[in-house]
C-alpha positions in Angstrom: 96.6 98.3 83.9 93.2 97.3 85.9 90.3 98.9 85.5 86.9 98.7 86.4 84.7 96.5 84.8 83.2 98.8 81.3 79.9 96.4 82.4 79.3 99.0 85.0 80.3 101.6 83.1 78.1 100.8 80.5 74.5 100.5 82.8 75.9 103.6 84.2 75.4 105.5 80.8 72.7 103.8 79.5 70.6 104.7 82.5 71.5 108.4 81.4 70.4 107.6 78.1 67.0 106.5 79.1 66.5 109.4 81.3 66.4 111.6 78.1 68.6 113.8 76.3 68.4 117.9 75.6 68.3 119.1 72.3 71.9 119.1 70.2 72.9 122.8 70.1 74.2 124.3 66.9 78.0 123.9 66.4 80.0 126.1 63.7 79.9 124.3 60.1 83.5 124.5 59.7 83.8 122.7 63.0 81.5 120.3 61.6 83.4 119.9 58.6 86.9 119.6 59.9 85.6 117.1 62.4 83.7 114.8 59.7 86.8 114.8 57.8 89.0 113.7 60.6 86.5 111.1 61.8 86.0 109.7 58.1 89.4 109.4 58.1 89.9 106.7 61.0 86.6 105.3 60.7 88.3 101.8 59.1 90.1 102.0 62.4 89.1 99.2 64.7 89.4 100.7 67.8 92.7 101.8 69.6 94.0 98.2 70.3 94.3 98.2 66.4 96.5 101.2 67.4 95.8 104.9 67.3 94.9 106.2 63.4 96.5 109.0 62.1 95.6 112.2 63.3 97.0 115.9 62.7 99.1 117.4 65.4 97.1 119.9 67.9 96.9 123.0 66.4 95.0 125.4 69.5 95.9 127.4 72.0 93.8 125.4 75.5 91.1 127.4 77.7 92.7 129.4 80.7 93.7 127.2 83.8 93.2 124.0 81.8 95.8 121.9 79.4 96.2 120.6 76.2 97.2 117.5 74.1 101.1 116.6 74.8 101.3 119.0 77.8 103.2 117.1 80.5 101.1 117.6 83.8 102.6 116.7 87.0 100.5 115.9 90.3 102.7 114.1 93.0 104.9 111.8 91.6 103.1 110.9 88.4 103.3 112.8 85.2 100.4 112.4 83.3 100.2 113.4 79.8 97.5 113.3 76.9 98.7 112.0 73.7 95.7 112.1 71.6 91.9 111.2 71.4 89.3 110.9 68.3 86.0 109.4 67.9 84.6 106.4 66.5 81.4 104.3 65.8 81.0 100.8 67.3 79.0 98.1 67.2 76.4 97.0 69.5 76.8 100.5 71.4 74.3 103.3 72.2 76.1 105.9 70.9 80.1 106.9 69.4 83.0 106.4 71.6 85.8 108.9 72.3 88.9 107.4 73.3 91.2 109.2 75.1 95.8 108.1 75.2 97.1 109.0 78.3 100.2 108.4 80.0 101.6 108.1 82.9 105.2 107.7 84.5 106.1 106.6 88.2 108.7 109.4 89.0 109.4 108.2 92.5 111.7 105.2 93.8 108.4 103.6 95.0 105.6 101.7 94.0 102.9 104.2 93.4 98.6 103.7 93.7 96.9 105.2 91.4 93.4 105.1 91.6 91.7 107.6 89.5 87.8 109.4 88.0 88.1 110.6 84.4 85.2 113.1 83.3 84.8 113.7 79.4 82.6 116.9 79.0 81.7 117.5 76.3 80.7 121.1 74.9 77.2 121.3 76.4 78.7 120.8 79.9 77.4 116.9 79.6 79.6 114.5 81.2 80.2 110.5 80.8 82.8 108.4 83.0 85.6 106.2 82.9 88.0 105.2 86.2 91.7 103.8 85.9 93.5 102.0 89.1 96.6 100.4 88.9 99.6 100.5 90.2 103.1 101.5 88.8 106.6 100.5 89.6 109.6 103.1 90.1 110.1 104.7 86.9 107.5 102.8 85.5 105.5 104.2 82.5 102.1 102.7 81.6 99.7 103.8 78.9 95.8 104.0 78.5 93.1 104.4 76.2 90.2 105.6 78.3 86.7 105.2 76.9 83.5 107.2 76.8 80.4 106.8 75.0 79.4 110.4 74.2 76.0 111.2 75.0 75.2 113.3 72.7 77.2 116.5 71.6 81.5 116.7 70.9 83.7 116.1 73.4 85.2 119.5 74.4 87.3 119.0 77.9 89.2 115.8 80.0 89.2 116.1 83.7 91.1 113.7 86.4 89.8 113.6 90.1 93.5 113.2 91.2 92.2 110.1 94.5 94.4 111.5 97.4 94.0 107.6 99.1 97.5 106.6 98.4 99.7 109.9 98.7 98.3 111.9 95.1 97.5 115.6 96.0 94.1 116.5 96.1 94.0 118.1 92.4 91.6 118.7 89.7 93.4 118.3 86.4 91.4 119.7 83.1 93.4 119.2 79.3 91.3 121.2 76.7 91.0 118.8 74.1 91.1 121.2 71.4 87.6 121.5 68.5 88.9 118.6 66.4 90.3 115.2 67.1 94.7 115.3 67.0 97.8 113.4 68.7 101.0 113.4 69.5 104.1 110.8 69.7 104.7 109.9 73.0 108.0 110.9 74.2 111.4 108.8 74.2 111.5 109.1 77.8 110.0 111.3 80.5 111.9 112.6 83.8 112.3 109.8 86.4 111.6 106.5 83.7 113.5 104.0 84.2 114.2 100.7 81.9 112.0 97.7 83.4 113.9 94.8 84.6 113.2 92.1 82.5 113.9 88.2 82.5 113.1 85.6 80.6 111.7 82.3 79.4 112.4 79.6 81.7 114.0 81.9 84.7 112.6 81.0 88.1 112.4 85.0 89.8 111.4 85.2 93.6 109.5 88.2 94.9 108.7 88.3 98.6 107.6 84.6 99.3 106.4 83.7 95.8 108.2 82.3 93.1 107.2 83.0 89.1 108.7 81.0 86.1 107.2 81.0 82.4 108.0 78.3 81.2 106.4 78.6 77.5 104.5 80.9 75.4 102.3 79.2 72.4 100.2 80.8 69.4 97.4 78.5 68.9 95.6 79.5 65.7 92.3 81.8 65.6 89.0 80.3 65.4 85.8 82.0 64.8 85.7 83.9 68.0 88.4 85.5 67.9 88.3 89.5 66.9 89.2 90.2 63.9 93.1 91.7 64.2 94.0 89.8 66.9 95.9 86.5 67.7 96.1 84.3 71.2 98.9 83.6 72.9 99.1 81.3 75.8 101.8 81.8 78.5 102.2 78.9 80.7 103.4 79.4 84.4 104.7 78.1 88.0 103.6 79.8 91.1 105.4 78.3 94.3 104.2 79.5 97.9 107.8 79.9 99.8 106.3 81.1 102.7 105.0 79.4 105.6 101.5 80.9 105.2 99.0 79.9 102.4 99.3 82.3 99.6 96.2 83.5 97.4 96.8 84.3 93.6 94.5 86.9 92.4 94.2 86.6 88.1 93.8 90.4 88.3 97.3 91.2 88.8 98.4 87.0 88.3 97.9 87.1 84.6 98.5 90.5 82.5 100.3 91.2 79.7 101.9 94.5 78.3 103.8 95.9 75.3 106.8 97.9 74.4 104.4 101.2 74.6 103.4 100.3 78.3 99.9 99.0 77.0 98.5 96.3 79.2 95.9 93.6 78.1 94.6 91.4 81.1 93.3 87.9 80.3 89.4 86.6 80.3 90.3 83.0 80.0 91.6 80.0 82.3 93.1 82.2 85.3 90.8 81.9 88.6 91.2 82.6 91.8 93.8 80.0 93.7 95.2 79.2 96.6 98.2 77.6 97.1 99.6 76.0 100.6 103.1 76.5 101.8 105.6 74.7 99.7 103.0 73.5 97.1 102.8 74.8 93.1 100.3 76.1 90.8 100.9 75.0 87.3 98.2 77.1 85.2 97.7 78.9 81.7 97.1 82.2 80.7 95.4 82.5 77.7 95.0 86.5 75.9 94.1 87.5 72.9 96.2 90.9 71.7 96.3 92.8 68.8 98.9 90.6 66.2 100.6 93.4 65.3 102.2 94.7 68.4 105.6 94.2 69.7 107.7 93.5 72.8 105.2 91.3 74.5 106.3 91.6 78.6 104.3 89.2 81.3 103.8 91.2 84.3 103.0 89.5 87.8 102.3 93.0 89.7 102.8 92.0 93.6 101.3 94.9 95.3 98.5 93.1 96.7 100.9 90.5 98.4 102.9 94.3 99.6 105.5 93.2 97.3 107.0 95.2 93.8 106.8 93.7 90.1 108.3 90.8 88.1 108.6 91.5 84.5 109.4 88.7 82.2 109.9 89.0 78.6 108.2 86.9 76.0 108.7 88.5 72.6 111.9 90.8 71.7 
C-alpha cells in the first residue's frame, strides 16, 4: 500500500503542537486505570510491524450512527473494517502514537482507487491525520496500520472521508473506538475475496507491454542500521519494455513487497526512477527491510499507472 510521505504528516502536527495545546480535561479513573493497564501491557511492543500485541476483545456498545471495532462497513465496492488499535510511546516523537488495523477488500471484478483522509478524534473533539491511496485488485484484500500522533487527550473516534475521485460514494464513515484499546482476528475471508494469482521464482509474467521476472531473492545479514526485529531481503528483477513506446518504471508501485495478511512494505533503497526504450531491459535490485518474523513474502508490481492490473510473484511459502 502507498501512502503519503509520514514527513509531511509529521510538520503537519508539529505545527499544531507549537500553536499550543488546551488544558487535558478530567477522564474517569477507572478509565484511566483500565487504559494504563492495557497500554503497560504492549508497551515492549515495537510498533505494529513487530505485529499487533495482544489486546482484549471490544467489549462496548458504539455511539449512535457510528461503528465499532470488527464491524464490516461497506461503501461502494470496498469493505472496510477496523480490526484493532492501541497506543504506544516512541522514540524521537512529540507525543504517543495510536495505530489504527484496518482492512479493506476489493469486492468488484475491477481494479479499484482508493484514495482516502483518516481523522482520529480524540475525546476533546481534537483531531490528527493520516491519508491511505492505493489501489486494489479484484477480490483483493490489503491491510493497514494507520498512524496518529495524539495531541494530547485519548483517542475516542475514527473517521474516513470516503474520496468520490475514482467511483467511492461520497460517505462519511465514523467506528467508535470504544474507552480502552482492543482487537479482533481478521476474518478467514470477506464477501467478494478472491485468492491472488501467484507465480514464481524465475517465471517471466507479461502484463500490458511490460515483462517482470524475479530472478533471486537474498538475505544479506544485518548490520548496525538495521532496526532491531527486522531482516533485509533483496529481490532481484528484469523489466523488458515490449512495447514500441519508451516505458517509465516508477519504484512506488516497481518495488513493494507484501505478506500473507495483505501487509505491504515498500522499499527505501536502490529502486529510482527509470526509463527503459522499446525492446531494452532493466536489471535492478530491490532492497527492504521487513519484520523477520513474518510469513508468505509476495513481490507485487501494481500496473495501474501504466492502466494495467497486478503481477504477484511469490518469494517465500
Amino acid at each position: 500500500m502507498k501512502k503519503v510521505p509520514f514527513l509531511a504528516i509529521l510538520i503537519l502536527i508539529l505545527s499544531t503542537l507549537a500553536c499550543g495545546l488546551p488544558a487535558i480535561a478530567q477522564k474517569p479513573v477507572e478509565m484511566i486505570e483500565t487504559i494504563q493497564q492495557v497500554n503497560e501491557e504492549v508497551s515492549n511492543s515495537s510498533g505494529p510491524s513487530q505485529g499487533r500485541p495482544e489486546l482484549p476483545p471490544p467489549a462496548y456498545v458504539p455511539a449512535e450512527n457510528m461503528y465499532m471495532v470488527g464491524q464490516e462497513v461497506r461503501s461502494g465496492s470496498v469493505t472496510w473494517m477496523v480490526l484493532g488499535w492501541y497506543t504506544a510511546e516512541e522514540a524521537f516523537m512529540p507525543a504517543p502514537s495510536l495505530y489504527v488495523d484496518v482492512l479493506m477488500v476489493n469486492r468488484s471484478s475491477q481494479l479499484t482507487y482508493v484514495e482516502n483522509y483518516y481523522t482520529s478524534k480524540d475525546i476533546q473533539g481534537q483531531d490528527t491525520y493520516d491519508v491511505i491511496w492505493t489501489t486494489l485488485g479484484p477480490g483483493e484484500r490489503v491491510r493497514e496500520w494507520l498512524t496518529f500522533v495524539l495531541v494530547e487527550a485519548q483517542p475516542s473516534r475514527l473517521v474516513l472521508e470516503a474520496d468520490t475521485n475514482y467511483g467511492l460514494p461520497a460517505q462519511r464513515l465514523i467506528w467508535d473506538l470504544g474507552p480502552v484499546p482492543c482487537a479482533v482476528e481478521a476474518p478467514v475471508l470477506l464477501e467478494g475475496e478472491v485468492p491472488l494469482t501467484l507465480h514464481a521464482i524465475g517465471e517471466t509474467v507479461t502484463l500490458g507491454n511490460v515483462s517482470i521476472q524475479v530472478t533471486g531473492v537474498s538475505y544479506p545479514p544485518d548490520d548496525h542500521l538495521t532496526p532491531l526485529g527486522y531482516k533485509k531481503i533483496h529481490v532481484d528483477l528484469v523489466f523488458k519494455n515490449l512495447g514500441s513506446n519508451d516505458l517509465e518504471i516508477d519504484p512506488v508501485y516497481a518495488a513493494y513487497l507484501k505478506d500473507a495478511e495483505g501487509y505491504g512494505y515498500a522499499t527505501d533503497f536502490a529502486l529510482s526512477y527509470a526509463t527503459i526504450f522499446p525492446g531494452d531491459s532493466l536489471v535492478t535490485t530491490a532492497k527492504f527491510e521487513v519484520p523477520e518474523n513474518i510469513q508468505g513474502l509476495i513481490y507485487e508490481f501494481d500496473g495501474a499507472y501504466l492502466g494495467l492490473g497486478k503481477i504477484f510473484i511469490l518469494l517465500e511459502p
